[in-house]
DSSP file (Angstrom, degrees, kcal/mol; ACC not computed):
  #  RESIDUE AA STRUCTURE BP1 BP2  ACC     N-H-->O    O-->H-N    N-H-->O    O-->H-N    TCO  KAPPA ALPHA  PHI   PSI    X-CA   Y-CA   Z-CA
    1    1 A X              0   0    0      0, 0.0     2,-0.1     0, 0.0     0, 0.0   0.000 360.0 360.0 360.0 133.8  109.1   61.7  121.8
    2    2 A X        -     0   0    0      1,-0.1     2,-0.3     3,-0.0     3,-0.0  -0.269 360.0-131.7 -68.1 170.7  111.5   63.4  118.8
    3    3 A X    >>  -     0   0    0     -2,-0.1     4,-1.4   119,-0.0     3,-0.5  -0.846  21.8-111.6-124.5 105.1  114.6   64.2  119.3
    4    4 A X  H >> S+     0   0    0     -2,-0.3     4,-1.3     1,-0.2     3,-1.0   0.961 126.0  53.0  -2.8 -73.2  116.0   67.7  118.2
    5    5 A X  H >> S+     0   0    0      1,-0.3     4,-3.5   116,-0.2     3,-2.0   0.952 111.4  57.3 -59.6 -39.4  118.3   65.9  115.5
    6    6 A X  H <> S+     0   0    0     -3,-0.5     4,-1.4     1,-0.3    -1,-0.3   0.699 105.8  41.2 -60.3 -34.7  114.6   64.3  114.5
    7    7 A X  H << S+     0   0    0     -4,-1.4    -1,-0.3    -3,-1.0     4,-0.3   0.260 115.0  57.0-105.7   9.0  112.8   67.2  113.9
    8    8 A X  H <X S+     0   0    0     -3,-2.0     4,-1.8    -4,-1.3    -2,-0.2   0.729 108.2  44.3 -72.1 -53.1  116.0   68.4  112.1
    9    9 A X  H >X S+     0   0    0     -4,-3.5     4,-2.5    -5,-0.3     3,-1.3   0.997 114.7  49.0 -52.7 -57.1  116.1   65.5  109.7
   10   10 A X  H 3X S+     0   0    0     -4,-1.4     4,-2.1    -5,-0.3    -1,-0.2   0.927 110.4  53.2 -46.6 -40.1  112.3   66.0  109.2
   11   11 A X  H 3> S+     0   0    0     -4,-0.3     4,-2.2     1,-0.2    -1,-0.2   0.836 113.6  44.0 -60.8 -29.8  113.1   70.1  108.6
   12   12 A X  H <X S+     0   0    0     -4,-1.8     4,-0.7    -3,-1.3    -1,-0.2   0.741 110.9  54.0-102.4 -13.5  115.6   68.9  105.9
   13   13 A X  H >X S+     0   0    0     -4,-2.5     3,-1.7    -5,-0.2     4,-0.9   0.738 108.0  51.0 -63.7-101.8  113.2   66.4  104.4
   14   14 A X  H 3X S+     0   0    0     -4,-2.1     4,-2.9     1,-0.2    -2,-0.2   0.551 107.2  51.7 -13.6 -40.7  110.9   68.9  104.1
   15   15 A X  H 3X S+     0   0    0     -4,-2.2     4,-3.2     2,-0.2    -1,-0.2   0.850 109.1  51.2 -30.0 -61.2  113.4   71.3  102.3
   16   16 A X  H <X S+     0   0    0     -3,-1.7     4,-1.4    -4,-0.7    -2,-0.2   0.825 105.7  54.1 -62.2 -59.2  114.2   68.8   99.9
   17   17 A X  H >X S+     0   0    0     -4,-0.9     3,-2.4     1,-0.2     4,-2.0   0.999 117.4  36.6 -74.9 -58.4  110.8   68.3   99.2
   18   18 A X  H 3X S+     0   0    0     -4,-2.9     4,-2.7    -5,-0.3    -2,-0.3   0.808 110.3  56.5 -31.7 -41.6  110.3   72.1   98.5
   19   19 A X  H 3X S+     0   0    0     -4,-3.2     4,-2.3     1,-0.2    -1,-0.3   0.838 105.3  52.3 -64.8 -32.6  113.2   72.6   97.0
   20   20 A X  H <X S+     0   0    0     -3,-2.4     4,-2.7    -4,-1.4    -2,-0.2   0.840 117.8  42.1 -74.6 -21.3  111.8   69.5   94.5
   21   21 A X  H  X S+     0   0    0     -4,-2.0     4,-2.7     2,-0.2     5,-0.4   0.952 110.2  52.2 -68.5 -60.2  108.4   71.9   94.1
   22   22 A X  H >X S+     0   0    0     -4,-2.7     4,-1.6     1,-0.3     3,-1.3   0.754 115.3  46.8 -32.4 -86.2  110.4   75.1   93.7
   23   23 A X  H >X S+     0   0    0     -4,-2.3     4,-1.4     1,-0.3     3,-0.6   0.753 111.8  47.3  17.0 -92.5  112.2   72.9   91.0
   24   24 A X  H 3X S+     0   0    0     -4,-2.7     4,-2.1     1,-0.2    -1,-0.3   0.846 115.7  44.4 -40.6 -52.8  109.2   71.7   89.4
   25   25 A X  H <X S+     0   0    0     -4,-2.7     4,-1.3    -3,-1.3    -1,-0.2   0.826 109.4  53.1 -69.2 -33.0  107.5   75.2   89.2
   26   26 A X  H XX S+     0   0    0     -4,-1.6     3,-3.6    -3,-0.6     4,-0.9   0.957 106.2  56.6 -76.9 -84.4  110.5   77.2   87.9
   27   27 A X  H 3X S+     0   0    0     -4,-1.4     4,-3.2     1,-0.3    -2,-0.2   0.685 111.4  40.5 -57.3 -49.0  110.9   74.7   85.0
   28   28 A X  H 3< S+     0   0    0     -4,-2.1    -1,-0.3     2,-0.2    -2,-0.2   0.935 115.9  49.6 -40.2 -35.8  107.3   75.1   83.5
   29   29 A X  H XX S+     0   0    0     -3,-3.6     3,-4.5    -4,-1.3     4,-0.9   0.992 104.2  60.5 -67.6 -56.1  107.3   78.5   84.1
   30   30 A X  H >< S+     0   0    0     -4,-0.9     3,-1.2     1,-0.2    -1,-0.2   0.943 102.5  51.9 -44.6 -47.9  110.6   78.6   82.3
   31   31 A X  T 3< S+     0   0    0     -4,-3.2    -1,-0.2     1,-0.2    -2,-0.2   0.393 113.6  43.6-103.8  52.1  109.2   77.3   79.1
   32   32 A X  T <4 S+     0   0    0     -3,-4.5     3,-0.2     1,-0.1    -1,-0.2   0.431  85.3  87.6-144.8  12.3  106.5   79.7   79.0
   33   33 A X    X<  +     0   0    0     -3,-1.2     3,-0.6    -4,-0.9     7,-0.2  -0.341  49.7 128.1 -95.4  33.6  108.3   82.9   79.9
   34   34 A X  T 3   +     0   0    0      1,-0.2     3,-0.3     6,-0.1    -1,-0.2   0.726  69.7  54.6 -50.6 -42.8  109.3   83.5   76.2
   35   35 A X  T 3  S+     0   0    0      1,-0.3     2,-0.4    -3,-0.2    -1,-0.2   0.592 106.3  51.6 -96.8 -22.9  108.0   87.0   76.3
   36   36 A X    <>  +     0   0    0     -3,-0.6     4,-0.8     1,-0.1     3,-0.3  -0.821  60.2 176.8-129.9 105.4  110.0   88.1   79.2
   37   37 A X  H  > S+     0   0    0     -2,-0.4     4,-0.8    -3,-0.3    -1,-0.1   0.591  76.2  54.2 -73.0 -18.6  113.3   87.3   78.5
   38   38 A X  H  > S+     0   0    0      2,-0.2     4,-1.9     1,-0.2    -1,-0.2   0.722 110.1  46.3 -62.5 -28.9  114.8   88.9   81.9
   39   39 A X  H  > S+     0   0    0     -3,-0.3     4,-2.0     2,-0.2     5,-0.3   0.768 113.5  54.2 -96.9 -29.9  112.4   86.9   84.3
   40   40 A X  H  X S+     0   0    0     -4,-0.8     4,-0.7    -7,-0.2    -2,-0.2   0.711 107.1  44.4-102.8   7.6  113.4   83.9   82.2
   41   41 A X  H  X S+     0   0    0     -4,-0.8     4,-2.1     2,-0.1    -2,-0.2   0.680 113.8  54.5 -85.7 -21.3  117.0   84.2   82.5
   42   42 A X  H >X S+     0   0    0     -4,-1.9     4,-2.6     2,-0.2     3,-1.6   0.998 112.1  43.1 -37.7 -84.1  116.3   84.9   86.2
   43   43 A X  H 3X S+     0   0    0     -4,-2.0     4,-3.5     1,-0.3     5,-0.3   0.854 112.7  55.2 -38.1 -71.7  114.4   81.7   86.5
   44   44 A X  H 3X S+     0   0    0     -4,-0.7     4,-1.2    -5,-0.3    -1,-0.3   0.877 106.7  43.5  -9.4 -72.9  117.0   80.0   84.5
   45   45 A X  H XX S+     0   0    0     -4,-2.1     3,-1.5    -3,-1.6     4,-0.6   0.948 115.9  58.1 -72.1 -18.4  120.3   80.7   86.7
   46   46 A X  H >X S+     0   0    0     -4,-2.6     3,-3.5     1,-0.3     4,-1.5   0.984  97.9  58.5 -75.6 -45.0  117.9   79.8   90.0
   47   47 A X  H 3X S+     0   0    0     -4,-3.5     4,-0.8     1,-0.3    -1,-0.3   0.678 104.3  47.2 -57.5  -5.2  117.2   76.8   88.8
   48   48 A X  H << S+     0   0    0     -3,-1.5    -1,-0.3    -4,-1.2    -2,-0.2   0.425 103.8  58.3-101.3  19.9  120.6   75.9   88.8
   49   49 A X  H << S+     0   0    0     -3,-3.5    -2,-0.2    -4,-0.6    -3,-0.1   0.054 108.4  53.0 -96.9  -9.9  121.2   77.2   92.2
   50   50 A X  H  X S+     0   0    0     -4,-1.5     4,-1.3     2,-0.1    -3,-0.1   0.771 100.6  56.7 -91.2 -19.6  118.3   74.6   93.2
   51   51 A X  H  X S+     0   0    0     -4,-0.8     4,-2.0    -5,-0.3    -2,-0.1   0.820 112.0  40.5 -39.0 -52.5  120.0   72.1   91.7
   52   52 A X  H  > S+     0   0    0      2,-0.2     4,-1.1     1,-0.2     5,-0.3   0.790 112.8  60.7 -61.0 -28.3  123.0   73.1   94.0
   53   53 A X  H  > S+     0   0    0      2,-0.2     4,-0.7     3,-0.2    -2,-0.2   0.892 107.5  40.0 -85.4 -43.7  120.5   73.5   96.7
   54   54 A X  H >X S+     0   0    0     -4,-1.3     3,-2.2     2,-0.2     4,-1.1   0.982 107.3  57.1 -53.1 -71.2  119.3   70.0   96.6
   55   55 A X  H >X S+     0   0    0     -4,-2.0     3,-6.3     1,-0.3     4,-1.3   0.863 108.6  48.9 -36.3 -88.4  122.3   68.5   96.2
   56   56 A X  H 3X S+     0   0    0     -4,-1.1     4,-2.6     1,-0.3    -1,-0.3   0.588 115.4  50.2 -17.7 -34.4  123.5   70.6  100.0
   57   57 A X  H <X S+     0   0    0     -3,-2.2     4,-1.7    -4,-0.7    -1,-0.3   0.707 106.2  48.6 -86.4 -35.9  120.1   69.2  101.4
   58   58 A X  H <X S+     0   0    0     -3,-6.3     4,-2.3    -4,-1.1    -2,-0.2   0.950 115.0  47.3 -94.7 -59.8  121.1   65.6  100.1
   59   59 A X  H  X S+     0   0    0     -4,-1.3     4,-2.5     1,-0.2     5,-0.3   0.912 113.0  52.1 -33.6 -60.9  124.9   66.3  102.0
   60   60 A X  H  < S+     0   0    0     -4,-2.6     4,-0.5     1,-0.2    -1,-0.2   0.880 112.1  47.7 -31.6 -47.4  122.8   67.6  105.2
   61   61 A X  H  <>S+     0   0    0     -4,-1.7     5,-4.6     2,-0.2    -1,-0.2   0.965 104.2  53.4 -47.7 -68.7  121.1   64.6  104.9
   62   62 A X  H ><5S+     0   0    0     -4,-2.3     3,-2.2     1,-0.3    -2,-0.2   0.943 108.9  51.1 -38.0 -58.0  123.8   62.2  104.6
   63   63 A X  T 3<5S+     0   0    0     -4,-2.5    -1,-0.3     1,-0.3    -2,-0.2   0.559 107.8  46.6 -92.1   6.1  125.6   63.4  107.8
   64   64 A X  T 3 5S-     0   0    0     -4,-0.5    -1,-0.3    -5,-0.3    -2,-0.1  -0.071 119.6-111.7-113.6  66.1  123.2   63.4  110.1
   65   65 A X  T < 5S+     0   0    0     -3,-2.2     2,-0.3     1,-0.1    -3,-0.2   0.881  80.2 111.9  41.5  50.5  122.1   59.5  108.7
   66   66 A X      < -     0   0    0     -5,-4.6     2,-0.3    -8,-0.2    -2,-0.2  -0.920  52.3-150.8-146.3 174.8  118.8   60.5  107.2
   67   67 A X        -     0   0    0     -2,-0.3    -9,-0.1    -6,-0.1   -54,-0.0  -0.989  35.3 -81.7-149.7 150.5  117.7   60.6  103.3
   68   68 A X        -     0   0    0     -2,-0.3     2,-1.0     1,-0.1   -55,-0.1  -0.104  46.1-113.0 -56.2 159.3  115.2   62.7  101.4
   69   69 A X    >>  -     0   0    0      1,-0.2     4,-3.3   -59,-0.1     3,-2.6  -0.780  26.1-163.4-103.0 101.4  111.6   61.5  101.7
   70   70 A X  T 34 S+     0   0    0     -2,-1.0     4,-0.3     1,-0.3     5,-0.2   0.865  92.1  60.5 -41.7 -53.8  110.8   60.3   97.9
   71   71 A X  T >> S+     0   0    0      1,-0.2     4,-2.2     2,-0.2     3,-0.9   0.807 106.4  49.1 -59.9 -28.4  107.0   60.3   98.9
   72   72 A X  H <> S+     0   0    0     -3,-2.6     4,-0.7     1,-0.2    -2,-0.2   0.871 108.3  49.2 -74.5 -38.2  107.5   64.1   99.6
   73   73 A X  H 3< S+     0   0    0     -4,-3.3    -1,-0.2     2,-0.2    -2,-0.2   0.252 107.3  56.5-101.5  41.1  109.0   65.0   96.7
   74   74 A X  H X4 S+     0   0    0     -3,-0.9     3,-0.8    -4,-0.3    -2,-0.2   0.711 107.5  48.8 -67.6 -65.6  106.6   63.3   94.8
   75   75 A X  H 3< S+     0   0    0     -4,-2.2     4,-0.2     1,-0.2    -2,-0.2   0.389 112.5  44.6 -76.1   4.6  104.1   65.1   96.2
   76   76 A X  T 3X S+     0   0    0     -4,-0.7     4,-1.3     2,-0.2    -1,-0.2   0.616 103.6  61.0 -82.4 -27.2  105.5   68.3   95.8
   77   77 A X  T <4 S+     0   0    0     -3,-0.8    -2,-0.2     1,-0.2    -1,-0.1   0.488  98.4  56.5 -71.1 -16.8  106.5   68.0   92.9
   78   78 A X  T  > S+     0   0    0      3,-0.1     4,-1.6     1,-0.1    -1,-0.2   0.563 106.5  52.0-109.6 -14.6  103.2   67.5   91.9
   79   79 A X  H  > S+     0   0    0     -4,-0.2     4,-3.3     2,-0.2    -2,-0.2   0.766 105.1  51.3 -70.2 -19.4  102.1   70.7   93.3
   80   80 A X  H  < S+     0   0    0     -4,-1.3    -1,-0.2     2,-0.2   -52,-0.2   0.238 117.7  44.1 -93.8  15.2  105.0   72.9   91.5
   81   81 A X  H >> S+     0   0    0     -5,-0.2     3,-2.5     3,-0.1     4,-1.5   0.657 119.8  43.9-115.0 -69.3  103.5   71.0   88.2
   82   82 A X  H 3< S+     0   0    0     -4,-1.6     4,-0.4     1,-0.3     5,-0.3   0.648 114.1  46.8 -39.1 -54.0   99.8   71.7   89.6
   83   83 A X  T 3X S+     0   0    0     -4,-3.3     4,-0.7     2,-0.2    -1,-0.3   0.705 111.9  57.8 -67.6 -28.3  100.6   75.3   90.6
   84   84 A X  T <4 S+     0   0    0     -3,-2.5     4,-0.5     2,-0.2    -2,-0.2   0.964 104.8  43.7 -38.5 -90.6  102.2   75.7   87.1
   85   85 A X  T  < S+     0   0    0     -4,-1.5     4,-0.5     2,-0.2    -2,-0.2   0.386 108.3  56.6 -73.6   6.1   99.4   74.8   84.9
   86   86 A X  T  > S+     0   0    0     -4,-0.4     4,-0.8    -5,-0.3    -1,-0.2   0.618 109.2  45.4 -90.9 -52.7   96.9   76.7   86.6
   87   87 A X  T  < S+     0   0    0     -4,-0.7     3,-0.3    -5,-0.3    -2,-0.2   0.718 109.0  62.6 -57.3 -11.0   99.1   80.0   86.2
   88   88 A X  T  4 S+     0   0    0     -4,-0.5     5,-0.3     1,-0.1    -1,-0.2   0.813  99.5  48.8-141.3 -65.1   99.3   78.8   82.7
   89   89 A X  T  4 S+     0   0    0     -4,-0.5     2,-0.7     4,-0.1    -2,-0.2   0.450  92.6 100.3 -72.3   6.3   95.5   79.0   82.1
   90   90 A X  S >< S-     0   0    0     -4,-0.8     3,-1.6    -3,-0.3     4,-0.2  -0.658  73.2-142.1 -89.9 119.1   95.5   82.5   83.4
   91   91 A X  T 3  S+     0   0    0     -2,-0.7     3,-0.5     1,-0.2    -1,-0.1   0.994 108.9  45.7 -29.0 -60.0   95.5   85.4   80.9
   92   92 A X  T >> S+     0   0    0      1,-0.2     3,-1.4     2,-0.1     4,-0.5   0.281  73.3 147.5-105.0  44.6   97.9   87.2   83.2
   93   93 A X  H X> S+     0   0    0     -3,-1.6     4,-4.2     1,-0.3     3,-0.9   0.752  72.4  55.8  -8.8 -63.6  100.3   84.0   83.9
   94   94 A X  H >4 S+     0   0    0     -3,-0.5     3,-0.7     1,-0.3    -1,-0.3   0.950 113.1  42.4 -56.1 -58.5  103.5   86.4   84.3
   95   95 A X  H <> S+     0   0    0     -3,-1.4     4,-1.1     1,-0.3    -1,-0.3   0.687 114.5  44.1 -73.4  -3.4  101.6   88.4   87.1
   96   96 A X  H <X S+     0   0    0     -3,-0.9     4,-0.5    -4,-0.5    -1,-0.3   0.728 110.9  60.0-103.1 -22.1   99.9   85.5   89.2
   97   97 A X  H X< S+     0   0    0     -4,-4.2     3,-1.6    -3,-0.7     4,-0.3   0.464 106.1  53.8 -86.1-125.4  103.9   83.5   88.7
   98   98 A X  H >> S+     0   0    0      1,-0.3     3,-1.9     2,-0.2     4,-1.7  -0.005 111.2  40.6   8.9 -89.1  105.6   86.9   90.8
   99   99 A X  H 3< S+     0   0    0     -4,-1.1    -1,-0.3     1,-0.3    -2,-0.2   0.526 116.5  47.2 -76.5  -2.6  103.7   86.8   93.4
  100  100 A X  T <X S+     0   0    0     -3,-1.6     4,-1.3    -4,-0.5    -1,-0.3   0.535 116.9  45.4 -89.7 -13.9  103.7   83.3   93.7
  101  101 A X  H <> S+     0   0    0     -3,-1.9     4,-1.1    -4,-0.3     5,-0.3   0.959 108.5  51.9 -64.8 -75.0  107.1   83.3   93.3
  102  102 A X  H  X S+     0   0    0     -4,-1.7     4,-1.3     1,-0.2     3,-0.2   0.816 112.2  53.2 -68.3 -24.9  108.0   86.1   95.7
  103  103 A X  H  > S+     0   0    0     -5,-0.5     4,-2.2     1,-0.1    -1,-0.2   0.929 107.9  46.6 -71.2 -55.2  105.8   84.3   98.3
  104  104 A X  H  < S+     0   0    0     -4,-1.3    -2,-0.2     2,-0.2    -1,-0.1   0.271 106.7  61.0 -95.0  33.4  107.4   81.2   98.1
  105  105 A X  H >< S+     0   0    0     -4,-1.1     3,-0.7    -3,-0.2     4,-0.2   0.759 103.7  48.8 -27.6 -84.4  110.6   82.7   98.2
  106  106 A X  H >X S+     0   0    0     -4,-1.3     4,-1.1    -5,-0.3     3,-0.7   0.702 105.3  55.8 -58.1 -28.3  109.9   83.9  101.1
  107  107 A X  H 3X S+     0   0    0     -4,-2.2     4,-2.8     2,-0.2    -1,-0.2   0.851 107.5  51.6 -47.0 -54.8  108.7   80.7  102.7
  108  108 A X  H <4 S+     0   0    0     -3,-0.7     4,-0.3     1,-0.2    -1,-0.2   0.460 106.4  53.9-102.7   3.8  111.8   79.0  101.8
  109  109 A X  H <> S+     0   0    0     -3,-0.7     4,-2.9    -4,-0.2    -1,-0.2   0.731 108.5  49.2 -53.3 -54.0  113.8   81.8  103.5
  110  110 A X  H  X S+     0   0    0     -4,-1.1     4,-1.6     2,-0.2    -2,-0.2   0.969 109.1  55.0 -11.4 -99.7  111.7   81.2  106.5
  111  111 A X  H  X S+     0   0    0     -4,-2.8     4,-0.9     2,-0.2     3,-0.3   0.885 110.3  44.4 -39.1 -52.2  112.6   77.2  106.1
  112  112 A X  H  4 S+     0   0    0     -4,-0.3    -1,-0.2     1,-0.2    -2,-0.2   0.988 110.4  52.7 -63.2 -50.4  116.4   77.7  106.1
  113  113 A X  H >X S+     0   0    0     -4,-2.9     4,-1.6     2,-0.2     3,-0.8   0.678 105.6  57.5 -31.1 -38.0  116.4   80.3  109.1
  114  114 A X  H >< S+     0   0    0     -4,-1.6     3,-5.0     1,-0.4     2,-1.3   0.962 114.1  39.7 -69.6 -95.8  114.5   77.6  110.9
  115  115 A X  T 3< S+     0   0    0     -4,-0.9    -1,-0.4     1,-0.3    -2,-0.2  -0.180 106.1  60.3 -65.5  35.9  117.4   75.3  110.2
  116  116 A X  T <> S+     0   0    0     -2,-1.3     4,-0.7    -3,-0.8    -1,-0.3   0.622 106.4  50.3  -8.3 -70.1  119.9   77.4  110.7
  117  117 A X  T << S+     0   0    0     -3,-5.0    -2,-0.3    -4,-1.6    -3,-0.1   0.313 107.6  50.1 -82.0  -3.1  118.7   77.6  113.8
  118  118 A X  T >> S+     0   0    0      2,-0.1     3,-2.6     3,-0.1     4,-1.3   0.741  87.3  83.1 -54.8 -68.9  118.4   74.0  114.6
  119  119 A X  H >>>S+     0   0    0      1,-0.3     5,-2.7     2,-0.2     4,-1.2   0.828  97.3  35.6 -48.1 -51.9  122.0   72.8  113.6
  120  120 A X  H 3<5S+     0   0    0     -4,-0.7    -1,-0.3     1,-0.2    -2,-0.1   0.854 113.7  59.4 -70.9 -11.8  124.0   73.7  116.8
  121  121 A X  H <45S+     0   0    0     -3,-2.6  -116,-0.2     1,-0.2    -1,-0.2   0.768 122.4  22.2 -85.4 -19.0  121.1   72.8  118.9
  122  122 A X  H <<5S-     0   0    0     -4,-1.3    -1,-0.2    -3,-1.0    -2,-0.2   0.525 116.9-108.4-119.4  14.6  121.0   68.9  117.4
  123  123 A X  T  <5S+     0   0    0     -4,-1.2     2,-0.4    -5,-0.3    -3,-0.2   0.961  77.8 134.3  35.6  73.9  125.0   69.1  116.3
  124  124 A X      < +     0   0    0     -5,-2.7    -1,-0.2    -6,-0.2    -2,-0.2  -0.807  19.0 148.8-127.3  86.4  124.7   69.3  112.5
  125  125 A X  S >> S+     0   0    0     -2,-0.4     3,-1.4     2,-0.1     4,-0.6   0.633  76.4  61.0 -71.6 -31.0  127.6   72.5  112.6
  126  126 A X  H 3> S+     0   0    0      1,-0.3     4,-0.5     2,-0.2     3,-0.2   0.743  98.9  45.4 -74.3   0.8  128.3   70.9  109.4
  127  127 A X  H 3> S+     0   0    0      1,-0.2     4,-2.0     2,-0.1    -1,-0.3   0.758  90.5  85.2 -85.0 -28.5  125.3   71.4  108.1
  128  128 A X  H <> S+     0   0    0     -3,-1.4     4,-1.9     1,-0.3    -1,-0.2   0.714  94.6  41.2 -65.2 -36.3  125.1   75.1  109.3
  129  129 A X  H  X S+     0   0    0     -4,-0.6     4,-2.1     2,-0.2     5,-0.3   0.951 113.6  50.5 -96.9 -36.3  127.3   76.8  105.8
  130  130 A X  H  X S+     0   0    0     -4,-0.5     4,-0.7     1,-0.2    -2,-0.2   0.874 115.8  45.6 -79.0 -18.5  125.5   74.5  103.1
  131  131 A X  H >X S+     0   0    0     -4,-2.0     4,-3.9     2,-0.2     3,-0.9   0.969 115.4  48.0 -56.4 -61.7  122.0   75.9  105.0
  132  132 A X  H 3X S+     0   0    0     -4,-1.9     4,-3.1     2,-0.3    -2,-0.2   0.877 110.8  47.8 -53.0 -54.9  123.6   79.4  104.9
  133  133 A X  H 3< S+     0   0    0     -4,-2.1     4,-0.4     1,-0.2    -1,-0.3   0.740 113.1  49.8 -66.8 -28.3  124.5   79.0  101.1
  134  134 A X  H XX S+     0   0    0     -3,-0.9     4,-1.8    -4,-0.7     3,-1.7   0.917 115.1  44.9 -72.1 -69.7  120.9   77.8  100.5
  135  135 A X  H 3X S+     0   0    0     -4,-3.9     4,-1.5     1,-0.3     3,-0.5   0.910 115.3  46.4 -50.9 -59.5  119.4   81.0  102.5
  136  136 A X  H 3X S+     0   0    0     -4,-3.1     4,-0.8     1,-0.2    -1,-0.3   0.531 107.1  50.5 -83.0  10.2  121.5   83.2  101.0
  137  137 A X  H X> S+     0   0    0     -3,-1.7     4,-3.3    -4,-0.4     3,-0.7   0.924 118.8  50.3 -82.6 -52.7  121.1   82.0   97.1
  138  138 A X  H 3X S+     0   0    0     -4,-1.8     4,-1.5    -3,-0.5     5,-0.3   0.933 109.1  50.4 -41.7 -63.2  117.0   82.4   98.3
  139  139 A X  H >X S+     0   0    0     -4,-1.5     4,-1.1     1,-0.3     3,-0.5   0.693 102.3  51.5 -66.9 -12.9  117.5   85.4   99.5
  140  140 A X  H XX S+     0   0    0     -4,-0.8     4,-0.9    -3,-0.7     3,-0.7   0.941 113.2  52.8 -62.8 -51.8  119.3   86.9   96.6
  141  141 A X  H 3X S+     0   0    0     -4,-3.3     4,-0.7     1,-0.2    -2,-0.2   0.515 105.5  53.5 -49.5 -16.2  116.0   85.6   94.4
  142  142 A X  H <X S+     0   0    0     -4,-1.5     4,-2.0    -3,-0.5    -1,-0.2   0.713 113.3  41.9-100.1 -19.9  113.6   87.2   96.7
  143  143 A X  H << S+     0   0    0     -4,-1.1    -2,-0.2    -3,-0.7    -3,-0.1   0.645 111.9  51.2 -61.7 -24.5  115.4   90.6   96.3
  144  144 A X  H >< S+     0   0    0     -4,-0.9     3,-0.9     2,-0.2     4,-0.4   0.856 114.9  48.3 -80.4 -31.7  115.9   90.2   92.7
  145  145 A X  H >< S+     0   0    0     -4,-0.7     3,-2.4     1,-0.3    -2,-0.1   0.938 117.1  42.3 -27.2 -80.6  111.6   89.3   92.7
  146  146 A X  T 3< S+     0   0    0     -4,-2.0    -1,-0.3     1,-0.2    -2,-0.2   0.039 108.2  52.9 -76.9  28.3  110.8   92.2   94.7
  147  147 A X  T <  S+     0   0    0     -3,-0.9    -1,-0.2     2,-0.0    -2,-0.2   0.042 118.0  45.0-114.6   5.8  113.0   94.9   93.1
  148  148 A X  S <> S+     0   0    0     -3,-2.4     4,-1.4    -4,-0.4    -2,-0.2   0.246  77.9  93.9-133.5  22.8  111.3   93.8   89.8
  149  149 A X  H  > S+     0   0    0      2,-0.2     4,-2.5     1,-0.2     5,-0.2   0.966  88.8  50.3 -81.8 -36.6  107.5   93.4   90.2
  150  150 A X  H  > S+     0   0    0      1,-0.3     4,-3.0     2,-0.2    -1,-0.2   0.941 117.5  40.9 -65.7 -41.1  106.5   97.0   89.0
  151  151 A X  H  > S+     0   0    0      1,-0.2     4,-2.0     2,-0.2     5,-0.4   0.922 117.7  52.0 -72.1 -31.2  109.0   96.5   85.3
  152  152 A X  H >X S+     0   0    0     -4,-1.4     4,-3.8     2,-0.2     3,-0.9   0.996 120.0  32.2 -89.6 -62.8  107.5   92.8   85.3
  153  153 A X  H 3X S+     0   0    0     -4,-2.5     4,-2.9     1,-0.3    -1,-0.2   0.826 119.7  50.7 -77.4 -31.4  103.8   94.4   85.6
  154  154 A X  H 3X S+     0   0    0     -4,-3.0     4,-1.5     2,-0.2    -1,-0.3   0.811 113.9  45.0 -47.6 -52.9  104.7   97.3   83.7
  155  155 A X  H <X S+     0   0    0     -4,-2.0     4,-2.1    -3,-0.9    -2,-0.2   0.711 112.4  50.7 -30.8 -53.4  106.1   94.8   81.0
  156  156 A X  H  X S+     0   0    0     -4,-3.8     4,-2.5    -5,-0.4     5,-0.5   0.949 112.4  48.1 -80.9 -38.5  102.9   92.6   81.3
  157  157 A X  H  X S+     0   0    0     -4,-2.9     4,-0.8    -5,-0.3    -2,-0.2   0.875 107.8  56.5 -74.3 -28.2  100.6   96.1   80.7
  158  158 A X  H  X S+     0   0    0     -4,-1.5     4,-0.8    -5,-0.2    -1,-0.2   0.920 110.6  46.2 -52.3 -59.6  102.9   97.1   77.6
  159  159 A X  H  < S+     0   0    0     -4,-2.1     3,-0.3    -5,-0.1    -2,-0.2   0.964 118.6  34.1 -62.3 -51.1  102.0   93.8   76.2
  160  160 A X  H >< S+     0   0    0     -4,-2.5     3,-7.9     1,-0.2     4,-0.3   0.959  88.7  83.3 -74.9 -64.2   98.1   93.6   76.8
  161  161 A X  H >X S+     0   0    0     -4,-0.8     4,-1.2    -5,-0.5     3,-1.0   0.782  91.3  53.4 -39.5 -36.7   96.8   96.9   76.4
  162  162 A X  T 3< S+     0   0    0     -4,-0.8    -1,-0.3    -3,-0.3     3,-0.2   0.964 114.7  50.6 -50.7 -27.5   96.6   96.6   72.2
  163  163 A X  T <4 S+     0   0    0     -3,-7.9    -1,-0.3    -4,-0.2    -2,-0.2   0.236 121.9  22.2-108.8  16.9   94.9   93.8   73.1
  164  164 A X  T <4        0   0    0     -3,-1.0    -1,-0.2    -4,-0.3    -2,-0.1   0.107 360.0 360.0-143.6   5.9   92.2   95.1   75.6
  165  165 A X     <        0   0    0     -4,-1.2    -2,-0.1    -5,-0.3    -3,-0.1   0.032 360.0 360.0 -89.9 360.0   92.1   98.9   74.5
């Protein structure tokens, strides 16, 4: 039978491993977002707020004795490349990265709350503000998403329409 603190270390493995997709996806995206320079200085500062965001995950780790799981953020990693180059081959790249973006946002909003809610319940308090600092970096990125899909599509129709008119 797990433990509380067991299915907290697994929660923060799991993070970790997202955090390494999240990672993975942003930086393709980033060097292919040329054409919208706002979404790719967005992309830009989050990926260095996942950088931080790992790093808090790896601390989480440490104090309650547990360590990311390399085989999960292999394999995630291999999704955010996967998930990448398939938006890639798409004519309308920009719109199919929003809304995969602004989902897995939300997902990884979702995933802190979780552990949030976890930490006093397995004693990780300490864990409880670098979780917080992680939710709230997400959530700032899932407001900046969805307060920009209409200029993004708007953006993306500006561009096309010489070319499908």
């Amino acid at each position: 039978m797990q433990t509380i603190k067991d299915i907290f270390i697994i929660g923060l493995r799991n993070a970790h491993a997202m955090e390494t997709q999240a990672r993975e996806m942003m930086e393709r995206q980033f060097e292919r977002m040329t054409d919208y320079p706002e979404v790719r200085a967005r992309i830009a500062a989050h990926l260095k707020e996942t950088e931080e965001q790992l790093k808090r995950l790896d601390r989480c780790l440490e104090y309650c004795g547990g360590s990311a799981s390399s085989l999960k953020d292999i394999a995630q990693s291999f999704m955010g490349n996967l998930a990448a180059i398939a938006h890639a081959m798409a004519d309308d790249e920009i719109m199919k990265n929003t809304f995969a973006n602004n989902a897995f946002e939300n997902y990884e909003i979702a995933a802190y709350k979780s552990l949030i809610a976890l930490c006093s319940q397995c004693g990780a308090d300490r864990c409880k503000s670098l979780l917080e600092s992680n939710l709230r970096e997400e959530e700032a990125m899932a407001d900046w998403i969805s307060s920009n899909v209409a200029r993004v599509t708007e953006q993306y129709l500006n561009r096309t329409a010489g070319k499908t008119a």
